[in-house]
Backbone as JSON, one array per atom type, in Angstrom:
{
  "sequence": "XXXXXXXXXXXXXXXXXXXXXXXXXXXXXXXXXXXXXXXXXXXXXXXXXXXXXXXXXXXXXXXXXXXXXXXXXXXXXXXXXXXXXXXXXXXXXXXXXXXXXXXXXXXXXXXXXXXXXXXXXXXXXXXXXXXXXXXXXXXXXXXXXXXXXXXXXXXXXXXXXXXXXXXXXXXXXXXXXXXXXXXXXXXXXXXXXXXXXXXXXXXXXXXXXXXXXXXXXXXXXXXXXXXXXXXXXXXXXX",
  "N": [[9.21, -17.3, -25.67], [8.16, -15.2, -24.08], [5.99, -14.99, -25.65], [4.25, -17.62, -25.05], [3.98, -17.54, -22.69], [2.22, -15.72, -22.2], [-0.04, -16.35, -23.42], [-0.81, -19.01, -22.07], [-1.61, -17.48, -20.04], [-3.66, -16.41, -20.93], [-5.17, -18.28, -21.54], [-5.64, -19.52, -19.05], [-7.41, -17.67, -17.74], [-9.69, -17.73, -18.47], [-10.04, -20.26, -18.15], [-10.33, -21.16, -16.06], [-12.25, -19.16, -14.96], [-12.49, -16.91, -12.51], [-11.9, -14.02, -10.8], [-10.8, -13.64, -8.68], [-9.28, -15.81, -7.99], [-7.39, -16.1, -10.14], [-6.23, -13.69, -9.19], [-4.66, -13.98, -7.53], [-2.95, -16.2, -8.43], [-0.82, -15.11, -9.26], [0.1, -13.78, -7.22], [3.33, -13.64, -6.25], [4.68, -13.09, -8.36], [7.31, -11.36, -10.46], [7.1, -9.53, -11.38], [5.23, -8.29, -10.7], [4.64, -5.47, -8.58], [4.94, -3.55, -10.05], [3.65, -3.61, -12.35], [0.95, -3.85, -11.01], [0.89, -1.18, -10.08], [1.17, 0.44, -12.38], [-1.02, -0.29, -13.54], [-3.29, 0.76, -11.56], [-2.47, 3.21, -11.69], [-3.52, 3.34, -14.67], [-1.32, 4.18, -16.54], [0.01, 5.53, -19.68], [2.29, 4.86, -20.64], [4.57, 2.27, -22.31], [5.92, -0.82, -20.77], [7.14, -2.66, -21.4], [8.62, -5.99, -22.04], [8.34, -8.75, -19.45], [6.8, -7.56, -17.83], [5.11, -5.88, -19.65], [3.63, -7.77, -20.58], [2.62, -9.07, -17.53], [0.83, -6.83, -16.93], [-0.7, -6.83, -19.2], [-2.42, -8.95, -18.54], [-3.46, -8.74, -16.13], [-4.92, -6.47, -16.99], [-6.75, -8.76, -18.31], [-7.63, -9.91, -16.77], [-9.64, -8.28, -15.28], [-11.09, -7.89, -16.56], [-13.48, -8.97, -17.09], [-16.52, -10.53, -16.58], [-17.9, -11.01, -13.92], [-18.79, -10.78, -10.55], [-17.64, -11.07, -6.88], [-17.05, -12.27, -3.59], [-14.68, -10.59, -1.66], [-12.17, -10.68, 1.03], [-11.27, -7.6, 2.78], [-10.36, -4.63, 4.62], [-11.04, -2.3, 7.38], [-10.63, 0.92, 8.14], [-9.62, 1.53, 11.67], [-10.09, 3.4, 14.94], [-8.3, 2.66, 18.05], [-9.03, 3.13, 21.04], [-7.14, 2.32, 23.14], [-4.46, 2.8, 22.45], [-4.7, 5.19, 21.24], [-4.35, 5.64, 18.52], [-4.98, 5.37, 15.42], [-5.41, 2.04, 13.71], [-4.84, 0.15, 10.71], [-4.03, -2.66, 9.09], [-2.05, -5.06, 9.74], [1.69, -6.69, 9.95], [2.12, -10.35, 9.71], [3.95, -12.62, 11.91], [5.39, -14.48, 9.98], [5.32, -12.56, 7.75], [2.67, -12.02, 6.63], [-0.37, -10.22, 5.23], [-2.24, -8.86, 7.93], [-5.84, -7.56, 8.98], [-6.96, -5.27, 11.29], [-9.39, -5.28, 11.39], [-12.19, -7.01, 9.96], [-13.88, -7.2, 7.02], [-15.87, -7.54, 4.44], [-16.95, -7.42, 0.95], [-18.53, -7.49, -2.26], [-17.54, -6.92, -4.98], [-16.69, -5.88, -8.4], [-15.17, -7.63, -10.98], [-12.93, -5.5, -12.37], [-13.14, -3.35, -9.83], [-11.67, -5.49, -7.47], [-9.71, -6.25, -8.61], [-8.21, -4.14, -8.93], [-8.37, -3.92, -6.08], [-6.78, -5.48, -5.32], [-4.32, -5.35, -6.2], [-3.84, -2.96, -4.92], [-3.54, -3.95, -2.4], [-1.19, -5.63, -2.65], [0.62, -4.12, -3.37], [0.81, -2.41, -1.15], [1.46, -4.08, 0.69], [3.89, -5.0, -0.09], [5.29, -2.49, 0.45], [5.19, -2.06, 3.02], [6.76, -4.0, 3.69], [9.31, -3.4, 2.99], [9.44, -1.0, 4.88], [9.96, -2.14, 7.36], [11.95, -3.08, 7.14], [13.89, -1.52, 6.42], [13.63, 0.65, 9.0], [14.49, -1.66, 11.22], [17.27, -1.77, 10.07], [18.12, 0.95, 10.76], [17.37, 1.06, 13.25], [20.11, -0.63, 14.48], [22.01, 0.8, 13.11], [21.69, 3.99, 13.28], [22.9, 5.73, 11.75], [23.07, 4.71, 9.15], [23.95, 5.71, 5.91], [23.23, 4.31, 3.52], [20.93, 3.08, 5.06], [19.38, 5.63, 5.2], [19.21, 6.66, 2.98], [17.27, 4.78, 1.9], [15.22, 5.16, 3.13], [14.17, 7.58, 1.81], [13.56, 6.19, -0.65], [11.82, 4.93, -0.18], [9.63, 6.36, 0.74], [9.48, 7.94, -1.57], [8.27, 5.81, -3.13], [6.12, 5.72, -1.74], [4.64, 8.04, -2.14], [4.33, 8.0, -5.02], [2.22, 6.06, -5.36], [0.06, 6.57, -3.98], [-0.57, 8.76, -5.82], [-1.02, 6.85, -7.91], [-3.44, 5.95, -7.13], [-5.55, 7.53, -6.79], [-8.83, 8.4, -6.66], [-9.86, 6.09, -6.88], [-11.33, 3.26, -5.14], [-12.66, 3.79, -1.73], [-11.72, 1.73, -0.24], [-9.29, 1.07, -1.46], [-8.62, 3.06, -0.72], [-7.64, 2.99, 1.43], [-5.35, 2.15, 2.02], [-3.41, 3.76, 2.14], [-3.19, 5.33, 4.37], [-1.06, 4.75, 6.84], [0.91, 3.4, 10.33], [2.36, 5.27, 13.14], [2.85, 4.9, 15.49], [3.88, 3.0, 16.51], [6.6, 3.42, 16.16], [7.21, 5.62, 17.12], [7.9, 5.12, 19.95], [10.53, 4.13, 20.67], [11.0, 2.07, 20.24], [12.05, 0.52, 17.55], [13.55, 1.62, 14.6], [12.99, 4.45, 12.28], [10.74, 4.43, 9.9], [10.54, 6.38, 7.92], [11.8, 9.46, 6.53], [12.02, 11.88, 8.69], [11.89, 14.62, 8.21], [10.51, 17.12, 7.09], [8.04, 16.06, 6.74], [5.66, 16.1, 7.03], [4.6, 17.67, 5.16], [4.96, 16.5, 2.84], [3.06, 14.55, 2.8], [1.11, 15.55, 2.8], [-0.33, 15.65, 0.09], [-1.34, 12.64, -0.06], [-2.84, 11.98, 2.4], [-4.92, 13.57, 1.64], [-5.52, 12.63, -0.52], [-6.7, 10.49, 0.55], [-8.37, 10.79, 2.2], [-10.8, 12.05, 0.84], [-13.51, 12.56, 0.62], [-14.59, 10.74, 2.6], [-17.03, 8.96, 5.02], [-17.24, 7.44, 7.01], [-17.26, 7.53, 10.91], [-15.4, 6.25, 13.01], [-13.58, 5.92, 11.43], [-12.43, 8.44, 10.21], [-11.93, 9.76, 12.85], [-9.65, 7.71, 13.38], [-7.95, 9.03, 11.51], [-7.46, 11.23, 12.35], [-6.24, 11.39, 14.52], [-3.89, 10.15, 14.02], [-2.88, 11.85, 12.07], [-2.13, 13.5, 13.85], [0.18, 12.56, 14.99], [1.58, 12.26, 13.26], [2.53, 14.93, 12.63], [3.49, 15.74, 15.56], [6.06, 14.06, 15.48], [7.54, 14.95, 13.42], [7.73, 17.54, 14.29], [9.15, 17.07, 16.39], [11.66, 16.51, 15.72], [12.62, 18.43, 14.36], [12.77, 20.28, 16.49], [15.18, 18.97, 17.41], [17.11, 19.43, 16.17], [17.47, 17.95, 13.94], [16.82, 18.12, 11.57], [17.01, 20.47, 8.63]],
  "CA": [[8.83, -17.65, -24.3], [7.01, -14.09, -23.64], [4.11, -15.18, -25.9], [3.99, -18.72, -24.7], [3.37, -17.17, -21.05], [0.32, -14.66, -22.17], [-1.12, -17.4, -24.39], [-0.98, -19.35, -20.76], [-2.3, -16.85, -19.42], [-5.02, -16.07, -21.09], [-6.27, -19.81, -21.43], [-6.16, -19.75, -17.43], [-7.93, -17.13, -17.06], [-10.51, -18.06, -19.74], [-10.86, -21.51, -18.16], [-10.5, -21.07, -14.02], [-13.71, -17.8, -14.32], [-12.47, -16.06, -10.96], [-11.28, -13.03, -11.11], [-9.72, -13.84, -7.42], [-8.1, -17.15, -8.17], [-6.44, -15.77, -10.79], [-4.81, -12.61, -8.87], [-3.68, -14.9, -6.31], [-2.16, -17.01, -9.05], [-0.17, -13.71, -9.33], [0.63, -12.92, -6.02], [4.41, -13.48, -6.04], [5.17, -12.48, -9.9], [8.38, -10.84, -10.14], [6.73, -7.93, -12.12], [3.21, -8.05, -10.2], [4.15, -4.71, -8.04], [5.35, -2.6, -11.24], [2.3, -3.89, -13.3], [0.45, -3.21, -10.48], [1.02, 0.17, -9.77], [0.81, 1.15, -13.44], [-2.45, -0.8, -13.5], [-3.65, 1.1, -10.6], [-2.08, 4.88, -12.25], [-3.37, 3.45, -15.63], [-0.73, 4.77, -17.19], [-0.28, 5.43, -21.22], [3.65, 3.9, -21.52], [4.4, 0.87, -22.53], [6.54, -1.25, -20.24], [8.02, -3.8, -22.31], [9.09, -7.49, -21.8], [7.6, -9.42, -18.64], [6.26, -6.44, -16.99], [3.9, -5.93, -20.35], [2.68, -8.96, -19.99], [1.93, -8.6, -16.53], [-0.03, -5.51, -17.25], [-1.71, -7.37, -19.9], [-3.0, -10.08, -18.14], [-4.0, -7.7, -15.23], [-6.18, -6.12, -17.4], [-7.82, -9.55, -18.67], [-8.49, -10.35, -15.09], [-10.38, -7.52, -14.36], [-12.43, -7.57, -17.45], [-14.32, -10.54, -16.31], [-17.72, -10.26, -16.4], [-18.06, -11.85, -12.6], [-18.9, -10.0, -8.99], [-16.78, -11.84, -6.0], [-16.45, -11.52, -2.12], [-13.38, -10.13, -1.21], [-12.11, -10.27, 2.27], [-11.42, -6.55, 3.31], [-10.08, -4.45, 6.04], [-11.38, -1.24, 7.65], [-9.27, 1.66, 8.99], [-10.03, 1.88, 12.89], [-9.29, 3.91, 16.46], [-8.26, 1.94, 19.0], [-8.65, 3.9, 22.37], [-6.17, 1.61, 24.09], [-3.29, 2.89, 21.42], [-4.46, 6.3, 21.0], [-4.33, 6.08, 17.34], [-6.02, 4.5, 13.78], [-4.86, 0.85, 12.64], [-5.74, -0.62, 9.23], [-3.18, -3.74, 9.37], [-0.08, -5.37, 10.32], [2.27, -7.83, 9.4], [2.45, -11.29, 10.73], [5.26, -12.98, 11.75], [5.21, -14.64, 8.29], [5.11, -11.68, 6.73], [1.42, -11.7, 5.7], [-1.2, -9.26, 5.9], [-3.72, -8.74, 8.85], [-6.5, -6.45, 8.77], [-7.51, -5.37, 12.7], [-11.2, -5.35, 11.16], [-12.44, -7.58, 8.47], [-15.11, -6.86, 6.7], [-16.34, -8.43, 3.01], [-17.0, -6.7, -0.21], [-18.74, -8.02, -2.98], [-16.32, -6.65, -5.96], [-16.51, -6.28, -10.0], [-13.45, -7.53, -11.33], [-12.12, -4.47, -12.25], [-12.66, -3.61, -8.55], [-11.33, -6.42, -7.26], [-8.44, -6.22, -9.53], [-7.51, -2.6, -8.31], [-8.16, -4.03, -4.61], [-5.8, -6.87, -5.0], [-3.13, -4.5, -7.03], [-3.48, -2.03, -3.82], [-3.36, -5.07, -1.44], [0.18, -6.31, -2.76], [1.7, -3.29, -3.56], [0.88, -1.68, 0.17], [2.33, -4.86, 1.45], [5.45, -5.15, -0.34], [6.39, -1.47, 0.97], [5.02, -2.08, 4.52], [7.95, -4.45, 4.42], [10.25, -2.5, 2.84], [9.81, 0.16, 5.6], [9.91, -2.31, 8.58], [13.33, -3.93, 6.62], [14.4, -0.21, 6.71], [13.3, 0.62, 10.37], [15.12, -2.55, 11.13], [18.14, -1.51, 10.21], [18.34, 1.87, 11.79], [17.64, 0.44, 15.11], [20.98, -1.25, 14.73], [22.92, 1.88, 13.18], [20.78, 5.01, 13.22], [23.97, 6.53, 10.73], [23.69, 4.04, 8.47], [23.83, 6.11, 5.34], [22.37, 3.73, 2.82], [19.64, 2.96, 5.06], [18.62, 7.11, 4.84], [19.01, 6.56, 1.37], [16.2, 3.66, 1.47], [14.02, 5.78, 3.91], [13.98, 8.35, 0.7], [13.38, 5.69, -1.4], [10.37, 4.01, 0.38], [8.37, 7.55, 0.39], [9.03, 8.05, -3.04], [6.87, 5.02, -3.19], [4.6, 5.95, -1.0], [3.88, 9.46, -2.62], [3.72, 7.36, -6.18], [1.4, 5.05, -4.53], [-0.81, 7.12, -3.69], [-0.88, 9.4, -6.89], [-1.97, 5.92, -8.11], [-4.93, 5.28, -6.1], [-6.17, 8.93, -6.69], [-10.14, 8.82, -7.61], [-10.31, 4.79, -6.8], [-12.46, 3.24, -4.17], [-12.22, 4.25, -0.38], [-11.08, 0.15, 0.1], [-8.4, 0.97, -2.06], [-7.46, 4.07, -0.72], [-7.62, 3.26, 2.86], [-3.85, 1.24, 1.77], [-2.67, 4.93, 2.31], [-2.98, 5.07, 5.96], [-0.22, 3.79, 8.27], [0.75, 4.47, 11.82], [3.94, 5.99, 13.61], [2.94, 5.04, 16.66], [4.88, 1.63, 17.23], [7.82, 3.63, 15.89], [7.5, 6.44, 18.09], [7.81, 4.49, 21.68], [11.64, 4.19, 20.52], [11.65, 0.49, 20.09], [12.03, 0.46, 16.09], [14.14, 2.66, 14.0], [12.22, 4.84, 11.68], [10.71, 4.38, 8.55], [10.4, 7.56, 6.7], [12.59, 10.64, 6.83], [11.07, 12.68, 9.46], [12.04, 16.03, 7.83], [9.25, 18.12, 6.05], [7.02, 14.72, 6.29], [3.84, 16.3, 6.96], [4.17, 18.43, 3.88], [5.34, 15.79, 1.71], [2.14, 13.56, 3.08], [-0.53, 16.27, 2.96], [-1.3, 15.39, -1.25], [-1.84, 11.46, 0.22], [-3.72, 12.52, 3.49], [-6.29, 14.51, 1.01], [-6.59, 11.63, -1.93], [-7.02, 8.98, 1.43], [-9.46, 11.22, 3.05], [-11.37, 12.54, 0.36], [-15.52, 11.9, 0.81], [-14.7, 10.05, 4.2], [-18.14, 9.44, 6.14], [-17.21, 6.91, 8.36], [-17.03, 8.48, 12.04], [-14.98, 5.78, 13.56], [-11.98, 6.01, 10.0], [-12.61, 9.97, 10.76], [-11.16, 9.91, 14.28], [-7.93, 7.41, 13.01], [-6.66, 9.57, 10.33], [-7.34, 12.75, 13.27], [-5.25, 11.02, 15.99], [-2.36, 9.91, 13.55], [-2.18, 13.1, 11.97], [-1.41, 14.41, 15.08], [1.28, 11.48, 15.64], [2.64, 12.51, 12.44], [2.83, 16.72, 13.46], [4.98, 15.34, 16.59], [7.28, 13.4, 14.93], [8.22, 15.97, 12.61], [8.52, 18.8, 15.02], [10.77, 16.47, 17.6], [13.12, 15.58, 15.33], [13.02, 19.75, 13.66], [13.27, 20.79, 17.13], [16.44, 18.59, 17.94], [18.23, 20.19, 15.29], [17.78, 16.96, 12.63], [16.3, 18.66, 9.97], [17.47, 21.67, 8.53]],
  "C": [[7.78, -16.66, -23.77], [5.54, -14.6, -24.37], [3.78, -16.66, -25.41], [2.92, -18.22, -23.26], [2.53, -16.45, -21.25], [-0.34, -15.62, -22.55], [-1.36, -18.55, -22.78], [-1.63, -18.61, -20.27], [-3.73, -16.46, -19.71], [-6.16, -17.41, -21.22], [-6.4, -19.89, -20.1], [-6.71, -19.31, -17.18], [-9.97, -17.24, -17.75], [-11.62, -19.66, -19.07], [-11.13, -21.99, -16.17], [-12.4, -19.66, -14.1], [-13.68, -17.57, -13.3], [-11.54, -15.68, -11.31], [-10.05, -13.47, -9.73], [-9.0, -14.73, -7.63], [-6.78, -16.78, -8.97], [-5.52, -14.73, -10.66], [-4.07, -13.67, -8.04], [-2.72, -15.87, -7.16], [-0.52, -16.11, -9.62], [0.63, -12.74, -8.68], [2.29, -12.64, -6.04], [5.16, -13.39, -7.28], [6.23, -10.97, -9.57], [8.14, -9.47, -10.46], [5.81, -7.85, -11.47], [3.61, -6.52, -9.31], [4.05, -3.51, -9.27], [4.37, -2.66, -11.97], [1.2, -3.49, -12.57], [0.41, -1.87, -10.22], [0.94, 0.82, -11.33], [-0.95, 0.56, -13.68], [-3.2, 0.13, -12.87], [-3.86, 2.97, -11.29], [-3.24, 4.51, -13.81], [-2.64, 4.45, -16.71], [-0.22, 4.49, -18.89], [1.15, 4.67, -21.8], [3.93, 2.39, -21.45], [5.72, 0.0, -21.65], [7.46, -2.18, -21.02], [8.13, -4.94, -21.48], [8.35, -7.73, -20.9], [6.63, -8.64, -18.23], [5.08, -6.18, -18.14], [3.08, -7.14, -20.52], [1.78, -9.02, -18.6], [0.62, -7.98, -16.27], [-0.96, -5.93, -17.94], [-2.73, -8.33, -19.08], [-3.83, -9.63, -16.45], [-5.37, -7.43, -16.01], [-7.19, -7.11, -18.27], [-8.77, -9.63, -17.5], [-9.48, -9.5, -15.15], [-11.32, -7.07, -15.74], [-13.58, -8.57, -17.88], [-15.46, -10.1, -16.03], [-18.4, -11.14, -15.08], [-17.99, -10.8, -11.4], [-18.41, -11.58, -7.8], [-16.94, -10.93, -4.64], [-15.2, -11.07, -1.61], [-12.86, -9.42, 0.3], [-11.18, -8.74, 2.58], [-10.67, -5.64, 4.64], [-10.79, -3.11, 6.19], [-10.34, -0.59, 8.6], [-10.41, 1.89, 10.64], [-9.52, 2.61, 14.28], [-9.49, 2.75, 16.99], [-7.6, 2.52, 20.12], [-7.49, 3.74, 23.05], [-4.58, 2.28, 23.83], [-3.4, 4.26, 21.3], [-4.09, 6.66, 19.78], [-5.14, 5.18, 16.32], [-5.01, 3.54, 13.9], [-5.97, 0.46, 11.65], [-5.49, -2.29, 9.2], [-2.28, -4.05, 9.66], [0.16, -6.43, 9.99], [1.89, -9.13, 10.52], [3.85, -11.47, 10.99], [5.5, -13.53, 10.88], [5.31, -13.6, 7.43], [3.71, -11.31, 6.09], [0.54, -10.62, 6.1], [-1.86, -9.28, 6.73], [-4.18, -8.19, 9.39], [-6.72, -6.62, 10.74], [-8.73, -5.44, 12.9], [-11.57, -5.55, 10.13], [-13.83, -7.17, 8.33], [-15.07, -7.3, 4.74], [-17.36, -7.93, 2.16], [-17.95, -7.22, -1.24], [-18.43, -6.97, -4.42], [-16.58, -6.95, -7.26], [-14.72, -6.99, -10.12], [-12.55, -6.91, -11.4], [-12.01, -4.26, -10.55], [-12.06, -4.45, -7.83], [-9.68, -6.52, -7.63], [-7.44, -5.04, -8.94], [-7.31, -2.95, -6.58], [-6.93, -4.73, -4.34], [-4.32, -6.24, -4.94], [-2.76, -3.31, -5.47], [-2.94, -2.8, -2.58], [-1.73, -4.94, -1.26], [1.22, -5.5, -3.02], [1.96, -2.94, -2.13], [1.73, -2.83, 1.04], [4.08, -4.97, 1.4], [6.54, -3.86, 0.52], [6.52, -1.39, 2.45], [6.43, -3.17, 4.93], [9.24, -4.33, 4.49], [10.72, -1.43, 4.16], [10.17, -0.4, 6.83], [11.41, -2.51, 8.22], [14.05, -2.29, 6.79], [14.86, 0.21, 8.13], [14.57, -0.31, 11.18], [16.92, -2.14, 10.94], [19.01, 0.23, 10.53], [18.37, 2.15, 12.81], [19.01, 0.01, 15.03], [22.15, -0.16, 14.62], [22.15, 2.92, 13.07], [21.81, 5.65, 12.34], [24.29, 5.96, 9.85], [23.21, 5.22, 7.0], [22.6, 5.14, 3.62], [21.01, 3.21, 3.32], [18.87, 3.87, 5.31], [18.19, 7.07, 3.64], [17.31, 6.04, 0.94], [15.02, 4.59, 2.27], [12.92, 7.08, 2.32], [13.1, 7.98, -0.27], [11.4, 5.25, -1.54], [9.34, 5.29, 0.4], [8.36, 8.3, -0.51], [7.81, 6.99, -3.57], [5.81, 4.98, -2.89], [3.56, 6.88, -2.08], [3.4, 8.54, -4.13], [2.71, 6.25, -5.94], [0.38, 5.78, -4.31], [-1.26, 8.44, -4.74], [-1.93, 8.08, -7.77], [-3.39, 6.04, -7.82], [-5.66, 6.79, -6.34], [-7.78, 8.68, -7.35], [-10.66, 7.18, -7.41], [-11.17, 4.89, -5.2], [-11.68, 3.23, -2.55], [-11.64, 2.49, 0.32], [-9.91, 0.21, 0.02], [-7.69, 2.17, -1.74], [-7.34, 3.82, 0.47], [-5.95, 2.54, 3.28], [-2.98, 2.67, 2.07], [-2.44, 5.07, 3.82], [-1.92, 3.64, 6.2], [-0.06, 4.65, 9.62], [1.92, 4.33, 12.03], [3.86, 5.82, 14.37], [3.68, 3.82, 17.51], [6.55, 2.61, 17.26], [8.64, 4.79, 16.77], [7.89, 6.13, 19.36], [9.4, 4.08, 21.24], [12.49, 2.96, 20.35], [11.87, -0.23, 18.41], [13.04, 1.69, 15.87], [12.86, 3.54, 13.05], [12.37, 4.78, 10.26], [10.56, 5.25, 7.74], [11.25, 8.31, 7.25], [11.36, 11.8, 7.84], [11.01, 14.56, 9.03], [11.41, 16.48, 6.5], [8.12, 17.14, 5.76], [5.97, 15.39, 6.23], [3.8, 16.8, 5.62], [4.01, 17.32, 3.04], [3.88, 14.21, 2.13], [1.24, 14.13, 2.79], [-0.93, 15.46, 1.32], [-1.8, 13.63, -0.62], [-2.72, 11.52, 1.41], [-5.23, 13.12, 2.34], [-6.76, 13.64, 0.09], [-7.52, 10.36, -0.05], [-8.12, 9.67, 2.1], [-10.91, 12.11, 2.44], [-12.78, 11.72, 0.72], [-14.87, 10.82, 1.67], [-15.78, 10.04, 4.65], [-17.63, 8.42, 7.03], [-16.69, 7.16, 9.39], [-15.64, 7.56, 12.54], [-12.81, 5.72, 12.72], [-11.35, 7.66, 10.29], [-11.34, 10.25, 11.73], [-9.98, 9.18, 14.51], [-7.33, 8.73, 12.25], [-6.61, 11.01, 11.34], [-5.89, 12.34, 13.71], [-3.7, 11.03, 15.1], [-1.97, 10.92, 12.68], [-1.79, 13.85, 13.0], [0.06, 13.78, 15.41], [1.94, 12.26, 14.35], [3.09, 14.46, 12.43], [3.57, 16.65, 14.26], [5.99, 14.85, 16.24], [8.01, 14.16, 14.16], [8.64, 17.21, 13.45], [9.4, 18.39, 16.12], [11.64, 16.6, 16.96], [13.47, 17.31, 14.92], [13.41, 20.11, 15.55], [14.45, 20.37, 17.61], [17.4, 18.93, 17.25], [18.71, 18.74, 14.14], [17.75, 17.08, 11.5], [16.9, 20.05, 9.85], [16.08, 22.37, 7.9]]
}
């Protein structure tokens, strides 16, 4: 059955020629974040069963001799808010950028954008599904657990993306500032965050020129300096 589904795969991708059609044919693959994210790390071990497949067929996509538009987001201030947004969920669940903007993408690029796309989404909903249920018990022990969990992902997420394109790293940025106004629970452990953010702050901000991306990642590093010293000064953190 595993080689049936590459040998599928590779005639689709062989006989559709878009690199985009064919991630999207991809989007909700049970292995697509795990294949992704090693895609992304290129990493040297071998996954085995579905998940090498995955991986395989990842790296046909993106060795497609084809350039594509690829709709985009940009990280931005928004005075009104007093901090950077990149995107936010719908009520659907889907992505949406606060400022589109359109790429024209190798495959490989493209491939790495898509792979950053679907991974950053899956955890953005992980953390609200988290959030979510700490508004309801703030002591729920398994959902500290998951807070742990979700910025282990992050930090491996962003070891990923290390050295890729500023599209692909701008999936590193989020904001604290819905979560701060006290109407959400929180999604990360607030104790020693800044430290444990600075190596993703430095890959996401490396060779930055744009003034307007600049003055987000200022403001919400500042959001994220408060949040950590409220919660140390209330005696949460040890």
């Amino acid at each position: 059955m595993k080689s049936v589904f590459s040998l599928c795969s590779i005639l689709l991708i062989s006989c559709v020629g878009s690199a985009q059609r064919m991630q999207k044919v991809y989007t909700d693959h049970p292995d697509i974040n795990k294949a992704c994210l090693q895609f992304l790390s290129s990493e040297k071990s071998d996954p085995g069963g579905n998940e090498r497949i995955m991986l395989d067929t990842l790296y046909k996509i993106s060795e497609q001799d084809i350039r594509e538009n690829y709709l985009t987001g940009q990280i931005v201030y928004v005075p009104e808010a007093g901090e950077g947004k990149h995107f936010h969920l719908t009520k659907d669940g889907k992505l949406e950028y606060y400022r589109i903007k359109y790429e024209t993408l190798s495959a490989k690029e493209g491939t790495e954008f898509f792979c950053a796309e679907r991974y950053r989404l899956d955890l953005e909903k992980k953390f609200q599904a988290t959030s979510a249920k700490l508004k309801t018990n703030p002591l729920d022990l398994k959902a500290r657990q998951e807070l742990e969990t979700n910025l282990d992902s992050y930090l491996k997420f962003a070891n990923s993306v290390h050295g890729k394109s500023q599209i692909v790293r701008n999936f590193l940025f989020f904001s604290l500032g819905k979560y701060m106004k006290g109407d959400q629970g929180i999604p990360v452990s607030p104790c020693e965050f800044t430290q444990k953010i600075l190596n993703p702050i430095t890959i996401a901000t490396s060779g930055l020129t744009d003034a307007d991306s600049k003055l987000a990642w200022a403001a919400n590093i500042q959001i994220f300096t408060a949040y950590e010293l409220g919660f140390t000064m209330a005696g949460y953190c040890k």
